[in-house]
C-alpha positions in Angstrom: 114.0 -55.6 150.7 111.3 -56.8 148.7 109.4 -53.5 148.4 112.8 -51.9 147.1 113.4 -54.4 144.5 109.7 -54.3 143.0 110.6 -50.6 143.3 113.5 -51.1 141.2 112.3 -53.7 138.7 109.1 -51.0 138.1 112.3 -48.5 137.5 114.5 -51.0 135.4 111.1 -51.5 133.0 110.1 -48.4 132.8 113.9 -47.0 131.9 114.2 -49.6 129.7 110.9 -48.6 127.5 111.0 -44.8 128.4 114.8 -44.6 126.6 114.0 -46.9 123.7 114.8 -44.1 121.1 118.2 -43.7 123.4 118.8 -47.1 124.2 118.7 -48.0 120.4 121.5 -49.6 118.2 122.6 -46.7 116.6 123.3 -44.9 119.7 125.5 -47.3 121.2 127.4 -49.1 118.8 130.6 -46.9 118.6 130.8 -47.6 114.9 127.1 -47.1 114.2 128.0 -44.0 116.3 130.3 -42.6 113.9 127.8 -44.0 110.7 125.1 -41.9 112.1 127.3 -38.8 112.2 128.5 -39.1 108.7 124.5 -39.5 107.7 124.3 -35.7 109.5 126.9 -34.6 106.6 125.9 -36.9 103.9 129.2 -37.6 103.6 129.9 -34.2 101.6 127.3 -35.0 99.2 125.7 -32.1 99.6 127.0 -28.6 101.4 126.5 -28.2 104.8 126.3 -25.0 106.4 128.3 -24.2 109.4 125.0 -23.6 111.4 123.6 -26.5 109.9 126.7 -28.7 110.8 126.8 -27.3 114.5 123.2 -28.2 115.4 123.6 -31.8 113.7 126.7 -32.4 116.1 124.8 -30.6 119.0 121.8 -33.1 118.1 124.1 -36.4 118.2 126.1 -35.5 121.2 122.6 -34.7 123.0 121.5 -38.3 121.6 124.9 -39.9 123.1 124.6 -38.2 126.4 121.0 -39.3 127.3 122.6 -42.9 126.0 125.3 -42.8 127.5 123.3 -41.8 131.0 120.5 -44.4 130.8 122.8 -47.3 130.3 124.7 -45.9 133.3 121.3 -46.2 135.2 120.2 -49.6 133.9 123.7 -50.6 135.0 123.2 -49.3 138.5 120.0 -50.5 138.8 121.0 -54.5 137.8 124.1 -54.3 139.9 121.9 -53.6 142.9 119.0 -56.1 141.9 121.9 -59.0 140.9 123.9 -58.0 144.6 120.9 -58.5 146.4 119.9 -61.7 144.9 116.8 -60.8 142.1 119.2 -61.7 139.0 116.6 -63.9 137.8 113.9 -61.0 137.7 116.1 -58.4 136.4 117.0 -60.5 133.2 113.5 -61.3 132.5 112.5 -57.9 132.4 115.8 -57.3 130.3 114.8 -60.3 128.2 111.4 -59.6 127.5 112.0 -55.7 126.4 114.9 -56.3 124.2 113.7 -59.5 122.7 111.0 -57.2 121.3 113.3 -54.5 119.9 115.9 -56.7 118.5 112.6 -58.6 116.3 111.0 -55.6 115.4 114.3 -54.1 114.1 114.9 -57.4 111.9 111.8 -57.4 111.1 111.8 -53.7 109.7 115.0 -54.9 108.2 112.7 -57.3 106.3 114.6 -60.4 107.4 112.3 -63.6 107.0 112.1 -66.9 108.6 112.0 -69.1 105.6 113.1 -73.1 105.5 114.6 -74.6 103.0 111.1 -76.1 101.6 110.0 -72.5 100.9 112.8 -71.2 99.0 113.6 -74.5 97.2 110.1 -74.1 95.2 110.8 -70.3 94.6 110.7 -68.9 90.9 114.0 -67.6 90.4 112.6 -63.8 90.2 110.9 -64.5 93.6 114.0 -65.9 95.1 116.5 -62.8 93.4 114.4 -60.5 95.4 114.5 -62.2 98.8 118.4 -62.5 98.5 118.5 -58.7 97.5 116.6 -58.3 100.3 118.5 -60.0 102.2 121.8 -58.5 101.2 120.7 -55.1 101.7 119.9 -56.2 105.4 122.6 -58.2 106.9 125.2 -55.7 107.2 122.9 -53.8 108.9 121.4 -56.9 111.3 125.5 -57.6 112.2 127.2 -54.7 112.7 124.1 -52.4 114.2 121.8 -54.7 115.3 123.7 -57.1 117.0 126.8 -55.5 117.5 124.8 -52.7 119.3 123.2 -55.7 121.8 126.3 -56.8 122.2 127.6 -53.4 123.8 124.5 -52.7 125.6 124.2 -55.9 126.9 127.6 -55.7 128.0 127.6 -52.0 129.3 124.6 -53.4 131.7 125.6 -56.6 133.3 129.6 -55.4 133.2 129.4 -55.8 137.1 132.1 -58.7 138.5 128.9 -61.0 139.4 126.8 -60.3 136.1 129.2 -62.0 133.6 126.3 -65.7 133.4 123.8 -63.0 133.2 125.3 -61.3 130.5 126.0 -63.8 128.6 122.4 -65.6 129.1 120.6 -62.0 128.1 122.6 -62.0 125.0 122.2 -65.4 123.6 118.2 -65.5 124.3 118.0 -61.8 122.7 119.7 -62.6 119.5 120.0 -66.1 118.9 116.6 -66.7 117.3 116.9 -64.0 115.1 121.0 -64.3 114.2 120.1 -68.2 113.0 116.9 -67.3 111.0 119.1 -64.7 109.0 122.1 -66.6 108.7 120.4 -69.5 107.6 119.1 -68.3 104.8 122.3 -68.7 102.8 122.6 -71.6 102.9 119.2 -73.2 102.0 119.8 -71.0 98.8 123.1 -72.5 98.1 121.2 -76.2 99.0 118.7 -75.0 95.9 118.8 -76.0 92.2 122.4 -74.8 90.6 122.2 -73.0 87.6 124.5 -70.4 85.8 122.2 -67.4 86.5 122.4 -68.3 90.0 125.9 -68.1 90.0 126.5 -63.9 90.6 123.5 -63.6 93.3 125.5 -67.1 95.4 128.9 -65.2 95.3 126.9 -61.9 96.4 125.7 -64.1 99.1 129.3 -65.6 100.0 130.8 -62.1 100.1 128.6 -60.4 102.3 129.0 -63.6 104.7 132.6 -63.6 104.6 132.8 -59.8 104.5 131.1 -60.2 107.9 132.7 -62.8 109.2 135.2 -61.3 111.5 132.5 -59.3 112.9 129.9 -62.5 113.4 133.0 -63.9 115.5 133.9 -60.9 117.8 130.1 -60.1 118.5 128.8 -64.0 119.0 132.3 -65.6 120.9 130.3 -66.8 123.8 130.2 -70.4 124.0 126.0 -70.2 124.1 126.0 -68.7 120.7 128.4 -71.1 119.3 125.7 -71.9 116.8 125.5 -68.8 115.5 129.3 -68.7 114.6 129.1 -72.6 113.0 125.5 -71.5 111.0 127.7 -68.3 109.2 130.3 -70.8 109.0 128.8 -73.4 107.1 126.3 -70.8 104.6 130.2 -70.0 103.7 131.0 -73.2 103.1 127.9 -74.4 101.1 127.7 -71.4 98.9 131.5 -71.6 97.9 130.9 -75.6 97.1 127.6 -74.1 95.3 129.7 -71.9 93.3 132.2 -75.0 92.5 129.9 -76.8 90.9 128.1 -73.7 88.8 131.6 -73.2 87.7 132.2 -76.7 86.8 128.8 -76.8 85.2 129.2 -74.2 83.4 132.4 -74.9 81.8 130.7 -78.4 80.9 128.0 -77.2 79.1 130.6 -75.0 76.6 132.0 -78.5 76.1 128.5 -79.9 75.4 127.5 -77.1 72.9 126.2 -78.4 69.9 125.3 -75.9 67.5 125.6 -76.4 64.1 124.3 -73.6 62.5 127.3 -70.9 61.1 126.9 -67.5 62.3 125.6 -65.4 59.2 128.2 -63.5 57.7 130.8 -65.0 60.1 130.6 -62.7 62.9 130.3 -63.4 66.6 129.0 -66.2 67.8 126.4 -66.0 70.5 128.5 -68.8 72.9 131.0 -66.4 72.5 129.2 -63.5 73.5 127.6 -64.7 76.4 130.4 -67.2 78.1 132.7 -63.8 77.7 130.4 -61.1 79.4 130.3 -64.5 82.2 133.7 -65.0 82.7 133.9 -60.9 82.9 131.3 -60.9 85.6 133.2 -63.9 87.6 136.0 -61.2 87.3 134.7 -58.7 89.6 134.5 -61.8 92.3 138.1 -62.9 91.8 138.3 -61.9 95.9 136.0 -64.7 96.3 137.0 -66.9 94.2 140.4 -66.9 94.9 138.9 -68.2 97.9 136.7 -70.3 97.0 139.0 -71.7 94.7 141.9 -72.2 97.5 141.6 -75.9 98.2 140.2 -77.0 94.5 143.0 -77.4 92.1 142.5 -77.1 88.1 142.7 -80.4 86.8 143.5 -82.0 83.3 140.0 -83.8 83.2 138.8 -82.4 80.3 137.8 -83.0 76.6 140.3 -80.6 75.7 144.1 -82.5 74.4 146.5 -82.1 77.7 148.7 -80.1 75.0 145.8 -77.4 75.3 145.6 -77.7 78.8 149.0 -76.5 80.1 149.1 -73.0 77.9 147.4 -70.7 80.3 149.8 -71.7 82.9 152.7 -71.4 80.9 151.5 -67.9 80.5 154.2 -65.3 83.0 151.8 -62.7 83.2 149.0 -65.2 84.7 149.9 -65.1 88.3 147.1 -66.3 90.6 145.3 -69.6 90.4 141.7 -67.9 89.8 143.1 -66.1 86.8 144.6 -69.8 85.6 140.7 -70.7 86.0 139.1 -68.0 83.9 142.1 -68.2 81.2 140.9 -71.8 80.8 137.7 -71.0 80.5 138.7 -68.9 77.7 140.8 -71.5 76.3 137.9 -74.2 76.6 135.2 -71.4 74.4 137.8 -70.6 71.8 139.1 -74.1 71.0 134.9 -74.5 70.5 135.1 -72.0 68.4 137.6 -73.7 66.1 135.4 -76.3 65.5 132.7 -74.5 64.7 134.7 -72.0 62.1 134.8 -75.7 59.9 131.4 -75.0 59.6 132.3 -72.3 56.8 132.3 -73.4 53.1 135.3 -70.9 52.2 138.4 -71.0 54.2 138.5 -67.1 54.3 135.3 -66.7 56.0 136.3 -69.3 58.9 139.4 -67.5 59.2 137.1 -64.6 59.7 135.2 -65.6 62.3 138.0 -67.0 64.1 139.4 -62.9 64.0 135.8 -61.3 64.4 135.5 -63.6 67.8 138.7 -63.7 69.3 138.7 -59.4 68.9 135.7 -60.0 70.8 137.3 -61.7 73.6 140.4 -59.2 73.5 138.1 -56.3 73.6 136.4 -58.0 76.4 139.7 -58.6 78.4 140.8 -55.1 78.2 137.3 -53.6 79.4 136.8 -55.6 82.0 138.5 -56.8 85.6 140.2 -59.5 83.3 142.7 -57.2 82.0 144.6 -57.4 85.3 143.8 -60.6 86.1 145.4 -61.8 82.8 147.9 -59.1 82.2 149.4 -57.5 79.5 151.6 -60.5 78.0 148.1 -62.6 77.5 146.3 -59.9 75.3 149.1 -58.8 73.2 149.4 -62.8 72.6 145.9 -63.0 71.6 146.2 -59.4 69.4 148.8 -60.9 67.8 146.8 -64.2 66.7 143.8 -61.7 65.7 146.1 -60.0 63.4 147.0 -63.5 62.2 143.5 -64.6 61.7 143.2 -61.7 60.3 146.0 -61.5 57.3 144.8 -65.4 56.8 141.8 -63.6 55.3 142.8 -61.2 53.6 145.4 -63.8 52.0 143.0 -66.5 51.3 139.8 -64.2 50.6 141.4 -61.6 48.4 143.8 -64.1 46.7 142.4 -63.6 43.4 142.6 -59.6 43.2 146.6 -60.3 44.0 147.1 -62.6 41.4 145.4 -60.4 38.7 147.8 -57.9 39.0 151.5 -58.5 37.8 154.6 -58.3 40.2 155.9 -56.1 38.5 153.3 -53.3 37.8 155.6 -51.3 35.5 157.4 -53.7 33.7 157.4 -53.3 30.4 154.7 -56.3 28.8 152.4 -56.6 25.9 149.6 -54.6 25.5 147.4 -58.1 25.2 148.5 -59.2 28.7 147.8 -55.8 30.0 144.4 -56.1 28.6 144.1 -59.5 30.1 145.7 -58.1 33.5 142.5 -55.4 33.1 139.9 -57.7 32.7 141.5 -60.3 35.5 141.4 -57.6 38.1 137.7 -55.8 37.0 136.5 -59.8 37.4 138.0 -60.8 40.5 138.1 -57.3 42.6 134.0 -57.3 41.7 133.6 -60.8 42.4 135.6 -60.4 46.3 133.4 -57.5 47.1 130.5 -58.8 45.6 130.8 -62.4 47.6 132.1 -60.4 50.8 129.3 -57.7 51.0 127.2 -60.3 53.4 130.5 -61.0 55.8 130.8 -58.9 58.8 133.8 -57.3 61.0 131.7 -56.4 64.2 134.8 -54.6 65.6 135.2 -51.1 64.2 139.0 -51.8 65.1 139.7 -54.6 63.5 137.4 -53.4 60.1 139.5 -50.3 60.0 142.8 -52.6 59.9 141.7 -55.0 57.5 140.0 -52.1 55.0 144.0 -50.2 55.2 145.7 -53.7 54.8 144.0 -54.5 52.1 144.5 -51.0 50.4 147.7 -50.8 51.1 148.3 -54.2 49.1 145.9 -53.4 46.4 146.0 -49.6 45.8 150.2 -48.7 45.0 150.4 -51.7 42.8 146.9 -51.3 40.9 147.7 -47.3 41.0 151.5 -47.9 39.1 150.0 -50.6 36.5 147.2 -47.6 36.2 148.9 -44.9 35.6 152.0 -46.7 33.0 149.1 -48.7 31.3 145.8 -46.5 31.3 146.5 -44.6 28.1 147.8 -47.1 25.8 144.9 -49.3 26.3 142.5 -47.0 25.7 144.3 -46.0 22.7 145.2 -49.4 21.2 142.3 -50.1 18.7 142.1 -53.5 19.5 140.2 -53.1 22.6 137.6 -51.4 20.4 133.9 -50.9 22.7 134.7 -53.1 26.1 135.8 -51.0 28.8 138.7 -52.7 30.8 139.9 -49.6 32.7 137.0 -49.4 35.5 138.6 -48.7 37.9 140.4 -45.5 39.1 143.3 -46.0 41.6 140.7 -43.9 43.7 138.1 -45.9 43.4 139.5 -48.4 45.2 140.1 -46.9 48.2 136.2 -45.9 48.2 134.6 -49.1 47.3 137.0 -50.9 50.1 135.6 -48.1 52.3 131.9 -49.1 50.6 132.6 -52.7 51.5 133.4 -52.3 55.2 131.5 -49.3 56.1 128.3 -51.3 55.2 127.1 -49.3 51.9 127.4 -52.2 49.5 124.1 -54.7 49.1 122.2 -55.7 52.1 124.8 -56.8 54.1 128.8 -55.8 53.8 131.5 -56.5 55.9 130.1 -54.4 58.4 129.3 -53.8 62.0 126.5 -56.3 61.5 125.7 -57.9 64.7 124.3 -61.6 65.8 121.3 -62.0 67.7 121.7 -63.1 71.3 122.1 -66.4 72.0 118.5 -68.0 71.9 116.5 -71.2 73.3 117.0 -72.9 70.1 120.7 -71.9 68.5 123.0 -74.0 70.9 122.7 -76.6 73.6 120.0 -76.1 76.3 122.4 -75.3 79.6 124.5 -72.4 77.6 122.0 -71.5 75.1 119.0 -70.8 76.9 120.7 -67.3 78.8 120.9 -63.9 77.5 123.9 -62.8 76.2 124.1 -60.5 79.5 124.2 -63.5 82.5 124.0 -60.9 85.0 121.3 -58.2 83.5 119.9 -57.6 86.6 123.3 -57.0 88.6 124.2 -53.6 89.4 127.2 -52.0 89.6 129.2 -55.0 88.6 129.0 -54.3 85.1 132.4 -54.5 83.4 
C-alpha cells in the first residue's frame, strides 16, 4: 500500500506540474472559458476568417479537453490517496504546487504587498499609479484567478470524504494573496483626504463593490471568512473616505476667500473648477447613491435655511445623490453672488452672474448632470441667465436708450433732434468704449445679448435716422460738427465689433480666465486645476 501511494503521490506531482499550461485559470473557470474565446475573435474587432475562426475554436476545445481530462485524473488520483488514508500527503503536494501558481499569477498581475506605513508616505503620483495598478488587476485576481482555484479545487477534492480537504487547500492557496490585494483599499482610504483623491477612492469603491457578489460566492467557506470581512470593510472605509472628501470639499467653497474680480467679468476660476468636479462626481452617481444611502443632507450650513430647501423643491430632482450635487451647485453660485459685489458697475456684476451661471448650464447639459437634474432644473437656471442677462443690457446700455426719443418719428424741433444726435454719438461710444474689456465667454449667450441689444437699438435709431437725417444736415445751424455718425448699419456692425472681439484689446468677447491658481482663492479649492480629474480616462464629461 505504501509503494502504491508514493506511486501515486509521484503521479499526482508530476500531473500537477506537467498540465500547468492546462490546469491554469483560464482553462477552468467557465467564464474565463468563454473570455478566452471572445479574445480568439477580438470580439469583432477585426475580421476573422472562416478558416481562421475554425482553428481558433479547434485550439480552445483542444485546450478544454486536455483540462477537462487532467482534472478528471488529479480527481481520481486524490480519491484514491484520501480513501486509503494519505489525505494529508495529497494536499501538501496540492498545496505546495498551487500555492506557487496562484503567487506567481498575482504577482505577474503586479499585485503588491504594501502596509499602510508604505502607502501613507506615498507622493500622490506614486500612489495614482499603484491604485491604477491595482485596478487594472483585481478583476482579473477575482474572477480568473481565484474563481478558477475555486473550481479546480473543487473539481479535485468533489469526492463525499474530500469536502475538509477541499476547503483547507482553498483557504491556504488563496488566503495570503486574496488579503494582501484586498487590503490595499483600504489603507488608501485610511491615507490623507484630499479632493484630487476623491475620483481614484470611488474607482477603488466600484471595482470592490462591482466584485462583491463574486468575492462572496468564491470565498463562502467559513476559513476564508476574512477574506469576505477585508472586501467588506475596504467598502466601507473608502465610502466614509469619500464622505468626508465630499464634505470637505463643499467646505472649502464656503471658505473661499478671493477678493480679486475676475477681469472683464467672465468666469470665475471657483466656478470653473467646482463644476468640471461635480460633473466628474456625476459619472459615480451609482456609487454614490450608495455611498450616500445612510448619510442624509443636512441644513448645517452657512447657507440661510431659505437657500437650503430649493433643490428639493425642485420635481425633476428625483434621487437623493442628485439633491447632493444640486446643493453643491447651490452652495458655488450663492458664492458667486457675493463675489459679483466686487464689481464697481452694477452692469458688469450682473454680467458675471450670466457669464457664470451659462457656464454651469452648459456644464449640466454636457455632462451626466443633465439626467441627474432634469430638464425642469436647467430651463429654471436658462431662464435666470436670460434674466441676468437683460439686467445688463438694461443697466449697462441704459444711456444709449434714453438718448433716443420714444417716439422716433414724432414730429420735434430740429434743436432737440440735434441734441438727440449728439446724446446718442456720446453715450453709444462711451457703452462700447467702457464694455470693449468685458467678456461673454459663451458664444451662445454673446450671440443673444449682441441681437437683443440690436433689436432694441437698431429699428428705433433706424426710424429717427431715416425722418431726421436730412434736415439736420441741411439746417445751417449745425454748421461744421457732424452729429449724424452713425448709419442705422453701423450699428449692427460695431455691436458685432464689440462682441466678436475686434474693438481695443479686450471686447466683450470669448476672452477666457486663467485656471484657478495657488494664489487667486483659498488654499483647499484654489490650489487644483481647473480639470480635478486630468488624469482620468474615459470619464470625461
Amino acid at each position: 500500500m505504501q509503494t502504491a501511494m508514493k506511486r501515486l503521490e509521484r503521479e499526482f506531482y508530476q500531473m500537477l506540474k506537467i498540465n500547468g499550461e492546462y490546469l491554469d485559470h483560464e482553462s477552468v473557470s467557465v467564464s474565463s472559458s468563454r473570455a478566452s474565446r471572445a479574445s480568439f475573435s477580438d470580439l469583432e474587432d477585426y475580421e476573422v476568417s472562416e478558416t481562421e475562426s475554425r482553428i481558433s475554436d479547434d485550439a480552445i476545445s483542444e485546450m478544454e479537453r486536455v483540462s477537462t481530462a487532467a482534472m478528471a485524473d488529479l480527481k481520481a488520483i486524490a480519491d484514491c490517496m484520501i480513501s486509503a488514508g494519505y489525505g494529508k500527503e495529497c494536499a501538501r503536494i496540492y498545496k505546495i504546487i498551487r500555492k506557487s501558481v496562484v503567487d506567481e499569477a498575482l504577482y505577474h498581475l503586479g499585485v503588491e504587498r504594501l502596509n499602510f506605513n508604505v502607502i501613507q508616505k506615498m507622493d500622490w503620483d506614486v500612489l495614482e499609479i499603484k491604485i491604477k495598478n491595482w485596478l487594472r488587476a483585481v478583476r482579473t485576481a477575482v474572477k480568473t484567478v481565484f474563481a478558477g482555484e475555486r473550481i479546480l479545487c473543487d473539481t479535485v477534492f468533489s469526492g463525499p470524504s474530500s469536502a475538509s480537504i477541499r476547503v483547507s487547500c482553498f483557504s491556504q492557496i488563496v488566503k495570503e494573496g486574496a488579503l494582501d490585494l484586498l487590503v490595499f483599499p483600504e489603507n488608501v482610504a485610511k491615507c490623507k483626504k484630499t479632493p484630487e483623491k476623491m475620483f481614484r477612492t470611488l474607482d477603488l469603491y466600484e471595482a470592490i463593490s462591482d466584485l462583491s457578489p463574486d468575492i462572496a460566492s468564491i470565498f463562502s467557506f467559513e476559513s476564508t471568512s476574512a477574506v469576505r470581512s477585508q472586501a467588506a470593510n475596504s467598502l466601507i472605509r473608502l465610502g466614509e473616505a469619500v464622505r468626508t472628501m465630499l464634505a470637505d470639499f463643499e467646505a472649502a467653497i464656503h471658505k473661499d476667500t478671493s477678493k480679486t474680480p475676475v477681469p472683464g467679468g467672465g468666469v470665475h476660476p471657483l466656478t470653473r473648477y467646482v463644476m468640471n468636479y461635480i460633473a466628474f462626481l456625476a459619472d459615480y452617481s451609482g456609487s454614490l447613491a450608495e455611498i450616500d444611502a445612510e448619510w442624509p443632507l443636512t441644513s448645517n450650513s452657512p447657507l440661510p435655511e431659505a437657500y437650503f430647501g430649493s433643490p428639493e423643491s425642485s420635481d425633476s430632482i428625483s434621487s437623493p445623490i442628485a439633491v447632493r450635487l444640486a446643493w453643491l451647485i447651490l452652495v458655488v453660485l450663492c458664492k458667486l453672488d457675493g463675489k459679483a459685489e466686487l464689481y464697481k458697475e452694477v452692469a458688469q456684476s450682473y454680467l458675471f452672474l450670466a457669464n457664470n451661471l451659462q457656464y454651469v448650464v452648459v456644464k449640466v447639459r454636457s455632462s451626466n448632470l443633465k439626467f441627474l437634474l432634469g430638464e425642469e432644473w436647467i430651463v429654471k437656471h436658462e431662464a435666470k441667465v436670460r434674466q441676468y442677462a437683460a439686467n445688463y443690457e438694461r443697466m449697462g446700455w441704459d444711456k444709449v436708450f434714453a438718448s433716443l426719443p420714444e417716439n422716433p418719428t414724432a414730429e420735434i424741433p430740429i434743436p432737440q433732434v440735434r441734441n438727440c444726435f449728439r446724446r446718442f454719438n456720446l453715450s453709444f461710444e462711451d457703452t462700447c468704449k467702457r464694455h470693449s474689456s468685458w467678456i461673454v465667454s459663451d458664444p451662445k449667450l454673446r450671440d443673444e445679448i449682441k441681437i437683443s441689444l440690436a433689436k432694441r437699438i437698431a429699428p428705433v435709431y433706424r426710424d429717427f435716422y431715416e425722418k431726421y437725417r436730412v434736415r439736420v444736415l441741411r439746417d445751417p445751424s449745425t454748421g461744421n460738427e457732424p452729429l449724424v455718425r452713425f448709419a442705422p448699419d453701423d450699428l449692427g456692425n460695431h455691436l458685432s465689433d464689440l462682441f466678436h472681439g475686434t474693438i481695443g484689446s479686450g471686447s466683450v468677447s470669448s476672452h477666457s480666465t486663467a485656471p484657478y491658481s495657488r494664489t487667486s482663492g483659498s488654499a483647499s479649492v484654489s490650489s487644483h486645476s481647473t480639470s480635478p480629474y486630468s488624469s482620468h480616462g474615459g470619464r470625461s464629461p
